[in-house]
One Martini backbone bead per residue (centre of mass of N, CA, C, O) as a GRO file, in nm:
protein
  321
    1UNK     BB    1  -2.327   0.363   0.771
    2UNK     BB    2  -1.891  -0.208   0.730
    3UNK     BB    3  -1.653  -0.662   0.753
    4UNK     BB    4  -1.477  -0.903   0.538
    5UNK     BB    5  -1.193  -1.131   0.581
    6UNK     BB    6  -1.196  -1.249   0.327
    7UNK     BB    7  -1.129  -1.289   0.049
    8UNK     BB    8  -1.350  -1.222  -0.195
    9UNK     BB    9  -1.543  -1.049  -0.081
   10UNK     BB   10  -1.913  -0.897  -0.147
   11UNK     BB   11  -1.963  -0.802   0.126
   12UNK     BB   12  -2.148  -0.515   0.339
   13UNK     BB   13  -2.048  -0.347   0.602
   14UNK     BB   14  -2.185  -0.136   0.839
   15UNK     BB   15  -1.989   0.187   0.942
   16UNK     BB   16  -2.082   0.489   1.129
   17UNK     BB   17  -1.996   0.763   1.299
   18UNK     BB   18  -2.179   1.004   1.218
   19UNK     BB   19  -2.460   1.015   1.083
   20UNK     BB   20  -2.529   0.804   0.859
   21UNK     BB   21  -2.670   0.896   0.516
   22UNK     BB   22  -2.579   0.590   0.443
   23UNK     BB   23  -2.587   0.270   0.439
   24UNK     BB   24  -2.192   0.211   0.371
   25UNK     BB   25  -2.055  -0.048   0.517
   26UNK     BB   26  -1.724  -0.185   0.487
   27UNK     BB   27  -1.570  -0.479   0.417
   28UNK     BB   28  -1.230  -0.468   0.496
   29UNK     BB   29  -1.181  -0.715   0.272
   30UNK     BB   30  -1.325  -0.481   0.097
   31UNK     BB   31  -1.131  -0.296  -0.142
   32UNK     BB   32  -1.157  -0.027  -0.343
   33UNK     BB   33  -0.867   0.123  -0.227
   34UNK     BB   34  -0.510   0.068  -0.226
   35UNK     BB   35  -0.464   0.317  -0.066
   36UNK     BB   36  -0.673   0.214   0.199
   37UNK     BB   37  -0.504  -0.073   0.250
   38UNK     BB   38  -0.302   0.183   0.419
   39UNK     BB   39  -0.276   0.390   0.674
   40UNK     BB   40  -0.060   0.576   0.537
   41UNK     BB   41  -0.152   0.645   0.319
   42UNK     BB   42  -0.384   0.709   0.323
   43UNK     BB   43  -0.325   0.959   0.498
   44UNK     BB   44  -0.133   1.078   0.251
   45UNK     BB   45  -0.382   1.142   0.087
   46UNK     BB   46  -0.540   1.317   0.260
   47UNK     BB   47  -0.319   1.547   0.291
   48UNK     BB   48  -0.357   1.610  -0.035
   49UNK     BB   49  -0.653   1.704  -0.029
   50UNK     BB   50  -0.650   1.831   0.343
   51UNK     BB   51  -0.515   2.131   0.440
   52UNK     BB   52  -0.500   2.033   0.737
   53UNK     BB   53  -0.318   1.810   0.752
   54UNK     BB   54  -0.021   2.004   0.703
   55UNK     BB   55   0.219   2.059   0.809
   56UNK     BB   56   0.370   2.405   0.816
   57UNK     BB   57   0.619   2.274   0.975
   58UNK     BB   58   0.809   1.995   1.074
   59UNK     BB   59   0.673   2.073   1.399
   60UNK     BB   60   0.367   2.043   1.370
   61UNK     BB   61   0.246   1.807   1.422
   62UNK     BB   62   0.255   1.752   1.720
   63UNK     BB   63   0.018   1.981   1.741
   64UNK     BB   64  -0.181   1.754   1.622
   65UNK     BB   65  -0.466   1.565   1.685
   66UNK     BB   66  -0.428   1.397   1.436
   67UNK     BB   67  -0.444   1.072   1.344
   68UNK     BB   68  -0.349   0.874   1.076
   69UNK     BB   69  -0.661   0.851   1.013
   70UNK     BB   70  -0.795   1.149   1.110
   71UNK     BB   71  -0.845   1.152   1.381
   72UNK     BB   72  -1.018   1.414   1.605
   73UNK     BB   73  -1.035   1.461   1.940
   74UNK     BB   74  -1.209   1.760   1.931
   75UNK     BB   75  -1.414   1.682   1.751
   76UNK     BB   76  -1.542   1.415   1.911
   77UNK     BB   77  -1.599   1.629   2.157
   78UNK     BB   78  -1.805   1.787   1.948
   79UNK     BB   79  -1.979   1.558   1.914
   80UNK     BB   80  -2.067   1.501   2.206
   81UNK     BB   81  -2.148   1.769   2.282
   82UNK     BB   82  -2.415   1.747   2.062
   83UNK     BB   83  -2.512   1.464   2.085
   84UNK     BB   84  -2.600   1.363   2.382
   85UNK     BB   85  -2.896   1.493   2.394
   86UNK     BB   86  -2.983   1.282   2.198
   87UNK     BB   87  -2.907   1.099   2.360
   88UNK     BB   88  -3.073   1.104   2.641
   89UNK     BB   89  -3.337   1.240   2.540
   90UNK     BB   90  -3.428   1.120   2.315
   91UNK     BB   91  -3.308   0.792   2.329
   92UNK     BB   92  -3.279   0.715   2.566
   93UNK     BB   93  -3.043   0.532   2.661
   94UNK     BB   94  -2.976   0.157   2.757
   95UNK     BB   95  -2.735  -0.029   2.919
   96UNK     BB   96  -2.577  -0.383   2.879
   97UNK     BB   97  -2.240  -0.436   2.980
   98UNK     BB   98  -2.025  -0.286   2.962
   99UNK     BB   99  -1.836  -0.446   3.124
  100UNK     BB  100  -1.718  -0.603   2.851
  101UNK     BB  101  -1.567  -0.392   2.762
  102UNK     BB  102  -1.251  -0.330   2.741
  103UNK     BB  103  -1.008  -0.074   2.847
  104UNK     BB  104  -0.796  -0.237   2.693
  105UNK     BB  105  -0.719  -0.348   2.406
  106UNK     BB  106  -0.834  -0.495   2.169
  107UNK     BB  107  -1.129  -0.498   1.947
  108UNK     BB  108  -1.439  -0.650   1.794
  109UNK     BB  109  -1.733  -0.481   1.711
  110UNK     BB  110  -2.069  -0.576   1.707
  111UNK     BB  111  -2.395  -0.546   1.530
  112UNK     BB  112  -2.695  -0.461   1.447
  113UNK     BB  113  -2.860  -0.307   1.171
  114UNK     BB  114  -3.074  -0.008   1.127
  115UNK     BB  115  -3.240   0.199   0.973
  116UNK     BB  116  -3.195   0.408   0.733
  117UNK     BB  117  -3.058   0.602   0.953
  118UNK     BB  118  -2.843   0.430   1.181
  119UNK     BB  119  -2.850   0.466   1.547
  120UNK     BB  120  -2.638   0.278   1.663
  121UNK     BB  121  -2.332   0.388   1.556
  122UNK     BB  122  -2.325   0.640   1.747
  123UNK     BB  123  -2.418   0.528   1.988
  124UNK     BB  124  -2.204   0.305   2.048
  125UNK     BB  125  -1.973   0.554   2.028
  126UNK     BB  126  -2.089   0.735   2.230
  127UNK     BB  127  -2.130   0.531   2.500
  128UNK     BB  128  -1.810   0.423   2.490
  129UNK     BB  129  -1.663   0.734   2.471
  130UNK     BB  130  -1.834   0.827   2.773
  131UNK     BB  131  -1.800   0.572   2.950
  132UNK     BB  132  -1.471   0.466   2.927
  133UNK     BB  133  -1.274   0.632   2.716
  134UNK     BB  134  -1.290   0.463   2.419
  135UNK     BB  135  -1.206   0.480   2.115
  136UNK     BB  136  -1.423   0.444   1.781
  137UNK     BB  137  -1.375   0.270   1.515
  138UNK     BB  138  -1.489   0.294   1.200
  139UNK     BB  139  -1.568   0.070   0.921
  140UNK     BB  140  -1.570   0.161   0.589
  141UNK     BB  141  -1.702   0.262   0.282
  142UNK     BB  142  -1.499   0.476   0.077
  143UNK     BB  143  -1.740   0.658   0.004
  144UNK     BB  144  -1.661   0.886   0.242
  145UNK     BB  145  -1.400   0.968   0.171
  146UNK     BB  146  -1.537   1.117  -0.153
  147UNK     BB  147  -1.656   1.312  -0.003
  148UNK     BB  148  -1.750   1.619   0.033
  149UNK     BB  149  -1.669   1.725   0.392
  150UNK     BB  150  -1.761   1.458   0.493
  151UNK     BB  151  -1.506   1.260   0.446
  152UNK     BB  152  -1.357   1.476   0.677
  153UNK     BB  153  -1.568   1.411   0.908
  154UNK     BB  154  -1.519   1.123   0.931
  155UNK     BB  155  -1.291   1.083   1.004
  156UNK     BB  156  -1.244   1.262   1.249
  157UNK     BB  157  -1.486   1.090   1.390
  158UNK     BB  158  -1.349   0.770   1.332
  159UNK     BB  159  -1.305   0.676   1.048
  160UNK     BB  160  -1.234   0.375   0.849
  161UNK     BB  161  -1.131   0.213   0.607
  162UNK     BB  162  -1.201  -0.081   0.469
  163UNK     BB  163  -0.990  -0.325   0.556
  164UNK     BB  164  -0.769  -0.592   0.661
  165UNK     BB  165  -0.521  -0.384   0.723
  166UNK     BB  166  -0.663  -0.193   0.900
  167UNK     BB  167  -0.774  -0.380   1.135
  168UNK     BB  168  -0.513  -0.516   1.197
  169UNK     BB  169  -0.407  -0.247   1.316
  170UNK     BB  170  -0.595  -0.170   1.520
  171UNK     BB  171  -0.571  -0.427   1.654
  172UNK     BB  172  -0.294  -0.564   1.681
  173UNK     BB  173  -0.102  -0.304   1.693
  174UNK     BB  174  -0.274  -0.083   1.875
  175UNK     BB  175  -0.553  -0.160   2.054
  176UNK     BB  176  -0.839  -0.119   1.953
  177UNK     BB  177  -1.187  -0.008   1.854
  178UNK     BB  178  -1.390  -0.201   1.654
  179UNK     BB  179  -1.677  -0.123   1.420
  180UNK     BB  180  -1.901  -0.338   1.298
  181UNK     BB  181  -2.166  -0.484   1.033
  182UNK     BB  182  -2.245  -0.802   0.917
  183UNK     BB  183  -2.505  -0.724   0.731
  184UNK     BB  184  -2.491  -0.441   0.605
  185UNK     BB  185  -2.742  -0.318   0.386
  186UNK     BB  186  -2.920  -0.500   0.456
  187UNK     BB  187  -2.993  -0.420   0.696
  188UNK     BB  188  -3.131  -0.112   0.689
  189UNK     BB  189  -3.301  -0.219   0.415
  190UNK     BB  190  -3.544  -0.295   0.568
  191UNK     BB  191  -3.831  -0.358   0.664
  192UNK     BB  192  -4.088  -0.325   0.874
  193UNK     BB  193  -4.185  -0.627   0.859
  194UNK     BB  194  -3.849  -0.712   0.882
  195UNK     BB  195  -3.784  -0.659   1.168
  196UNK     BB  196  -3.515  -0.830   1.350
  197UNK     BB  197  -3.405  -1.022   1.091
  198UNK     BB  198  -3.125  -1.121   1.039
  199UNK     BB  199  -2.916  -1.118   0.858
  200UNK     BB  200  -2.624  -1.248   0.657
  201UNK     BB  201  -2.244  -1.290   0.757
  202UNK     BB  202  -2.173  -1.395   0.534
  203UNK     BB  203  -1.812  -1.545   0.545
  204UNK     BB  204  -1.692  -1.441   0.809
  205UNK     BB  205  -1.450  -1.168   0.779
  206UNK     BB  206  -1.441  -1.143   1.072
  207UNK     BB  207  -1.380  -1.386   1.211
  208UNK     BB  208  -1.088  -1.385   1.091
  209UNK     BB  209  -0.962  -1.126   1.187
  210UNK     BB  210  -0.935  -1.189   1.481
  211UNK     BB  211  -0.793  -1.403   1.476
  212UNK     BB  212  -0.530  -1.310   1.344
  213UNK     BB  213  -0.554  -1.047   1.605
  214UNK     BB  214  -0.604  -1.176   1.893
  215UNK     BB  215  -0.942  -1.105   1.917
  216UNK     BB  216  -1.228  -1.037   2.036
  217UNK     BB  217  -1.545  -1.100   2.022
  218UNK     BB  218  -1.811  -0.814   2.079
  219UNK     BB  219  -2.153  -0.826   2.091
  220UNK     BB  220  -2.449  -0.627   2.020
  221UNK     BB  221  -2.758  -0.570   2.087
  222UNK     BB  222  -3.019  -0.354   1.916
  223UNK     BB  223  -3.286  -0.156   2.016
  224UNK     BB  224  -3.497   0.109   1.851
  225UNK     BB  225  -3.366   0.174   1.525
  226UNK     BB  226  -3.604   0.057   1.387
  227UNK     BB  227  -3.808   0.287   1.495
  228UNK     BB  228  -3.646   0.557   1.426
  229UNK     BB  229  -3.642   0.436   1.062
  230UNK     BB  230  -3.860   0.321   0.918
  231UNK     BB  231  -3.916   0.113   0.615
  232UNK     BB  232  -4.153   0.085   0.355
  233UNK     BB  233  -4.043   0.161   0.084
  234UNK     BB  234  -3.863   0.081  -0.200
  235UNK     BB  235  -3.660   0.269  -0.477
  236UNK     BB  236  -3.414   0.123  -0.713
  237UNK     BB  237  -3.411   0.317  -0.923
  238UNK     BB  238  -3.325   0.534  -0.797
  239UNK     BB  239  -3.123   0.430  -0.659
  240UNK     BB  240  -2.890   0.369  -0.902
  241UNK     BB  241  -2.919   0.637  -0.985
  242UNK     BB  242  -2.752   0.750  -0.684
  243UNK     BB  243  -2.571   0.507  -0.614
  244UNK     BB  244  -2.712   0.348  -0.401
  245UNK     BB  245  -2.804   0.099  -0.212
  246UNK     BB  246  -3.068   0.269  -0.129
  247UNK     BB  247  -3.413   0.378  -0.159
  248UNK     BB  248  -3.606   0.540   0.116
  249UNK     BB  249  -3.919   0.533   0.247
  250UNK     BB  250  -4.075   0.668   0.539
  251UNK     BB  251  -4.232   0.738   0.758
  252UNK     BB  252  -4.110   1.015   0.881
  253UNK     BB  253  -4.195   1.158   0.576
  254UNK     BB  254  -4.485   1.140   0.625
  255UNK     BB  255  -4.507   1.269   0.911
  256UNK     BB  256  -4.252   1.533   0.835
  257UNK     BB  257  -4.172   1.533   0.586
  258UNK     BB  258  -3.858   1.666   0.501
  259UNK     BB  259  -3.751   1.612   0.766
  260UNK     BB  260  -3.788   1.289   0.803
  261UNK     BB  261  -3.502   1.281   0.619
  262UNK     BB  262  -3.348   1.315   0.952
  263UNK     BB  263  -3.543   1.257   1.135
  264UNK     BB  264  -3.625   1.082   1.398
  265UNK     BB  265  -3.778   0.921   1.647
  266UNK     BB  266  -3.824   0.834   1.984
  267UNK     BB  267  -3.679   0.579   2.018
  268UNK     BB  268  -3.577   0.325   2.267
  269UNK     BB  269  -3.241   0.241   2.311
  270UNK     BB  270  -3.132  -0.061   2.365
  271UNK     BB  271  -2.814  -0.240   2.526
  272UNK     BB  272  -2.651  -0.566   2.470
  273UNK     BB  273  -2.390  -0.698   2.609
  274UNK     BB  274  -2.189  -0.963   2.508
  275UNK     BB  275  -1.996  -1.219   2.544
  276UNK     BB  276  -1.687  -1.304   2.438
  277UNK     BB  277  -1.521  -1.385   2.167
  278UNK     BB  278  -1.296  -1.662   2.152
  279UNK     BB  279  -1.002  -1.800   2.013
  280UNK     BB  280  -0.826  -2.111   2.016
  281UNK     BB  281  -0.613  -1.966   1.829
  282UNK     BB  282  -0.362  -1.833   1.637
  283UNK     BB  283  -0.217  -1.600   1.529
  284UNK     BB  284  -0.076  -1.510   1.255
  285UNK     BB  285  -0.191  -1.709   1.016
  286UNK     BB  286  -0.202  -1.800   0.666
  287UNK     BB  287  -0.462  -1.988   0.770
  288UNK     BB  288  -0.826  -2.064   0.795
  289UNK     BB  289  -1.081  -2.266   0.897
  290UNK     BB  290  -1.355  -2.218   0.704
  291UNK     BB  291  -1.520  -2.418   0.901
  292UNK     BB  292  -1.515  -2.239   1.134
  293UNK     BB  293  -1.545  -1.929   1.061
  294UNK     BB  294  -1.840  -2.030   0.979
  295UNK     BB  295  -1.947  -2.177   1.261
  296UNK     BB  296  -1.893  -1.886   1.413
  297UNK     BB  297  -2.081  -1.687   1.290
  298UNK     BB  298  -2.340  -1.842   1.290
  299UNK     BB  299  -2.300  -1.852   1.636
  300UNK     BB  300  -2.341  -1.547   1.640
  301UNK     BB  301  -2.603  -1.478   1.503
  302UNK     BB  302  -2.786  -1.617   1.693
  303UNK     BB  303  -2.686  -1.525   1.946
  304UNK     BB  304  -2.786  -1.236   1.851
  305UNK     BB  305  -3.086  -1.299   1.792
  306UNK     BB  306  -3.175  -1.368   2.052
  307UNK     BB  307  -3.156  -1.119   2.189
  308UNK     BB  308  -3.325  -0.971   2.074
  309UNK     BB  309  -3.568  -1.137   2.141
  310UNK     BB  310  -3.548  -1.083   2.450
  311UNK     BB  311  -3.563  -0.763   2.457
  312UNK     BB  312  -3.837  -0.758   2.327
  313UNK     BB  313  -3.950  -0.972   2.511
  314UNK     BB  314  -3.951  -0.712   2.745
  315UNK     BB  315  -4.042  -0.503   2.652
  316UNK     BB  316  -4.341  -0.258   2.641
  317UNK     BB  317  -4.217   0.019   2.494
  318UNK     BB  318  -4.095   0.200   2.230
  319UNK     BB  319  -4.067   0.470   2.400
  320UNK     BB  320  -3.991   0.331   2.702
  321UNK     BB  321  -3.923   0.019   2.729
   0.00000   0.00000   0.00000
């Protein structure tokens, strides 16, 4: 299963909802489809795609628990209820600092990503609306929206197609909780040799998108997902070929065989929540001075990365913690 949110970014941030197939997720400023950089629209494509989203008769609407992203409270619910045992006796999840995580208001999540199949993504949605009560939005890369089955998956367990303009209504106009990974596909494609080196948070688009929306940055450091599904290395051709960000071939395959290809290592992993990144700026301004938000962004990456080595050197054991 990514935003980067000032104009014209190449940056890909990964962010998925559920069981993420490929870290594919996009900086909300890289826009794929015009259609999806308005959420009434995207909304109105989607329903004309997927006749679940169509109310029966004009006063359906009101009876289906859908909302105009396409999230549905039900399926969370059953997703709640299948991931939980792998969230607990799994990968016995450990949060420190939830309380840091506001109970009602906009807020945008960050974290670092890793993993082939990146375990962090799930974890984090999942262990937020199962603690807090409270819906996380992920922003992800239009990729997923044109999945047969999948995409229709993945809204309902709460992905939105990454757009500036998505972001900025989840976070300013509705005060949602969106989830991004500013290091994007660079992040899981990462080999096991390079685990926890956290790539660059491209040129700080998600930085501006907070200002803009007068919401703070919380940052996540996650630990345990990088050894959930270590990749030895990539096949380039093959990614190309399969139009993929990348092809890994993981330790899980070798020692799982195809099973391997989706079952991760049962590694412990532990989460800290750190302190709430604030920006003392006006919010809905017409531009942002690209040097605060280049060196607001490199000053949470920094701090991010501090973060995970401490937790590293804390850890005691891969498997335990």
């Amino acid at each position: 299963g990514c935003l980067s949110l000032a104009s014209g970014s190449d940056d890909v941030v990964t962010m998925v909802g559920v069981g993420d197939h490929m870290p594919a997720v996009a900086d909300p400023e890289r826009s794929v489809d015009p259609a999806a950089d308005n959420g009434h629209r995207a909304h109105d494509a989607a329903a004309h795609a997927d006749p679940e989203l169509k109310p029966a008769h004009p006063d359906a609407a009101r009876f289906s628990d859908v909302d105009e992203w396409g999230r549905s409270e039900r399926m969370r619910r059953l997703a709640r209820q299948l991931y939980d045992p792998v969230y607990r006796s799994w990968f016995r999840v450990e949060w420190e600092g939830l309380e840091k995580i506001p109970t009602d208001g906009g807020a945008l999540l960050i974290a670092n990503h890793a993993g082939a199949i990146p375990q962090d993504a799930p974890v984090i949605m999942h262990g937020i609306e199962s603690e807090l009560g409270r819906p996380v939005y992920g922003m992800a890369d239009y990729f997923f929206r044109t999945v047969p089955v999948v995409g229709t998956l993945w809204s309902r367990a709460g992905g939105v197609v990454a757009s500036p303009q998505n972001a900025y209504r989840l976070l300013r106009e509705q005060g949602q909780l969106a989830l991004v990974f500013p290091e994007g596909s660079r992040g899981p494609s990462k080999r096991f040799d390079e685990r926890y080196q956290l790539r660059r948070f491209g040129r700080g688009g998600f930085v501006e998108i907070a200002m803009r929306a007068g919401v703070p940055i919380i940052p996540i450091a996650v630990i345990g997902s990088e050894e959930a599904m270590p990749i030895l290395f990539r096949i380039p051709a093959l990614g190309r070929l399969l139009r993929l960000p990348y092809f890994p071939v993981t330790a899980n395959m070798v020692v799982m065989g195809p099973l391997g290809i989706l079952v991760p290592f049962p590694a412990k992993l532990r989460l800290r929540v750190m302190d709430p990144v604030k920006f003392d700026v006006p919010p809905d301004l017409g531009r942002y001075s690209r040097s605060k938000v280049m060196e607001a962004a490199e000053s949470i990456r920094a701090d991010l990365q501090q973060t995970v080595y401490d937790l590293l050197s804390e850890r005691r054991s891969v498997w335990f913690g």
